[in-house]
N, C-alpha and C positions, 0 to 999 in steps of 0.2 A: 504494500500500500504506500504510495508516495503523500508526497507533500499536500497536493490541489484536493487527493480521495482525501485526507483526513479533513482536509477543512471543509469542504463540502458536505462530509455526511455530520457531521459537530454542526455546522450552519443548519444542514433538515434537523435533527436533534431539537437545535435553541429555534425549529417555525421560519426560517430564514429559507429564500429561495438561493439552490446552491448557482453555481457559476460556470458553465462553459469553458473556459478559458482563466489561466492562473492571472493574463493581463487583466481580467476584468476586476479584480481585488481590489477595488478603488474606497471603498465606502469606509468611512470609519468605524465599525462596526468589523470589518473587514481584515483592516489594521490593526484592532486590536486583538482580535482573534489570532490572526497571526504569529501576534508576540506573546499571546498566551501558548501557542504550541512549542512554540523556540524554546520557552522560558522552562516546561514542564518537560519538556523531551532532557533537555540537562541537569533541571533534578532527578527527575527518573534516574537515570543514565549514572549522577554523581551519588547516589542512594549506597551505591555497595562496587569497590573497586574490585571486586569478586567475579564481576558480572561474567561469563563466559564468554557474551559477546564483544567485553572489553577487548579481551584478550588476545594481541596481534603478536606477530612472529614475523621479523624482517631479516630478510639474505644479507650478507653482506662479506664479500671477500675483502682480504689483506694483502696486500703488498709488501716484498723486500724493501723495497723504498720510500716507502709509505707512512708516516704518521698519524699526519692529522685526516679526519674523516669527519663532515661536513652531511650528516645523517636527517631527513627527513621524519622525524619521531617527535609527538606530541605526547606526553604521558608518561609515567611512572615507568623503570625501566624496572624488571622482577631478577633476570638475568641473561645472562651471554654464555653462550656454549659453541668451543671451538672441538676443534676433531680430537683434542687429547684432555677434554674435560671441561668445567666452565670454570670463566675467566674474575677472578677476584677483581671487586673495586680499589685504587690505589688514590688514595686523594691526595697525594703530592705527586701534579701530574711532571714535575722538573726532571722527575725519573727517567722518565722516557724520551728524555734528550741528554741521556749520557752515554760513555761507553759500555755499558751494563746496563742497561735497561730491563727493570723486573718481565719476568716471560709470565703468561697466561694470565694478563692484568689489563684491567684498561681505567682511564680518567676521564677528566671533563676539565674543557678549558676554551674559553673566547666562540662557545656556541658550538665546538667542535668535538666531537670523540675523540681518544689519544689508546693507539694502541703501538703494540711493540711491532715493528719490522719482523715480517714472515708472510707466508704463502700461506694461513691458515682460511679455513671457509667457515663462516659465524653462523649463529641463530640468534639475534636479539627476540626477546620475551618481555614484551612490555603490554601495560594497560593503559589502554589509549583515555584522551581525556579531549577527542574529537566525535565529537557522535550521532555525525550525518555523513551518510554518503550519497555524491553526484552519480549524474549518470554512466562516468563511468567506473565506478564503486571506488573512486579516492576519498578520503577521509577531510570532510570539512566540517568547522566550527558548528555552524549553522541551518537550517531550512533559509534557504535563498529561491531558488527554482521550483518548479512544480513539479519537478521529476525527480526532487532530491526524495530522500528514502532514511528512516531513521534508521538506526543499527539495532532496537530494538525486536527481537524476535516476533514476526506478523502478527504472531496469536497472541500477544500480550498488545502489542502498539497498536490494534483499533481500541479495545478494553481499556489503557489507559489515557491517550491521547485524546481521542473522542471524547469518552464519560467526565475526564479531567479539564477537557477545555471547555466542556458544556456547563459546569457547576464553578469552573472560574471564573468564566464568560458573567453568569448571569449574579452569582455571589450574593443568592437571596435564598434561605434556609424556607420561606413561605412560600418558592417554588413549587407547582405538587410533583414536575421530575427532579425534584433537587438531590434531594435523598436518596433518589434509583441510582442518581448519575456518582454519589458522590460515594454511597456504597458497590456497586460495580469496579470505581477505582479501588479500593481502597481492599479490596480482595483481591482484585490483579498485581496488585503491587507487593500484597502480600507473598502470594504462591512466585511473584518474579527471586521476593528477595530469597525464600524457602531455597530457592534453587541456585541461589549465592553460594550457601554455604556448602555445597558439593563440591568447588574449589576454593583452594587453600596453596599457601607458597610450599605448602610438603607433599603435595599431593599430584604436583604437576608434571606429568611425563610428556618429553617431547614432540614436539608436530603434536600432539592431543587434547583435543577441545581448540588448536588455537588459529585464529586467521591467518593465512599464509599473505606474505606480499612478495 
């Protein structure tokens, strides 16, 4: 379900006629709606760094002459895993510009990665804290487009996003759908979070459960 379905069927929901076209999103009504989806799709989303759909895994080969790496990673990095095990954090990145530079370690310095010189092939393991993706499933901040797509798993993100944008939208308890919409979230996000805790930083085996890039 993208972007335009959710607002659309939230808009039938709150009696509103839905929209044709994501251009047509003019009205204030409209607008706000909007930013009520944006705003709930990243607490959703920032609720539990658990989430499985967090969970990205990016390639990254090493160079003999190679240091600094200039990595496209938003989010919590869990770990780095090279062919001979994974790779300790070293936080005095000065190391890895000496004649002995610590092996199987990497730092962070001036926005960059810092690893040691070698032919090795990585797996970074991190929990993204991007949680839209465009049309072509790159990882963006926001709903912008109407083909953008939450990273939300579909059978939770009508149940949340919907029921959640409809009782924020209208933020009146003397609703008579106030209470269906605001209970249908609040059980979805339940069973979302239930499903948090099946992973754990002890629990995580490679490639498993995690987004490949």
């Amino acid at each position: 379900m993208n972007y335009l379905e959710i607002i659309n069927k939230t808009l039938i929901e709150l009696n509103y006629a839905p929209v044709a076209a994501f251009s047509d999103l003019t009205k204030m009504e409209h607008k706000r709606l909007k930013n009520i989806i944006n705003r709930l799709n990243k607490e959703i989303c920032n609720a539990s760094p658990n989430f499985y759909f967090r969970q990205v895994i990016k390639r990254l080969k090493l160079y003999p002459d190679k240091t600094e790496y200039a990595l496209d990673i938003s989010g919590k990095v869990s770990k780095i895993v090279g062919k001979n095990g994974e790779y300790i954090f070293e936080a005095d990145y000065s190391k890895f510009y000496t004649d002995n530079p610590p092996e199987n370690s990497y730092s962070f310095y001036g926005g960059k990665y810092i690893f040691p010189k070698s032919s090795d092939d990585l797996r970074i393991f991190y929990s993204t804290d991007n949680f839209v993706l465009n049309k072509n499933d790159e990882f963006k901040p926001d709903f912008e487009n109407g083909d953008d797509r939450t990273i939300i798993p579909s059978n939770f993100a009508e149940k949340l996003l919907i029921n959640g944008g409809a009782y924020n939208f209208k933020q009146n308890s003397a609703h008579p759908k106030y209470a269906h919409w605001k209970q249908e979230y609040d059980k979805a996000l339940a069973e979302l979070l239930s499903g948090a805790k099946k992973i754990s930083g002890t629990d995580i085996i490679i490639d498993g459960g995690y987004r490949k890039l």
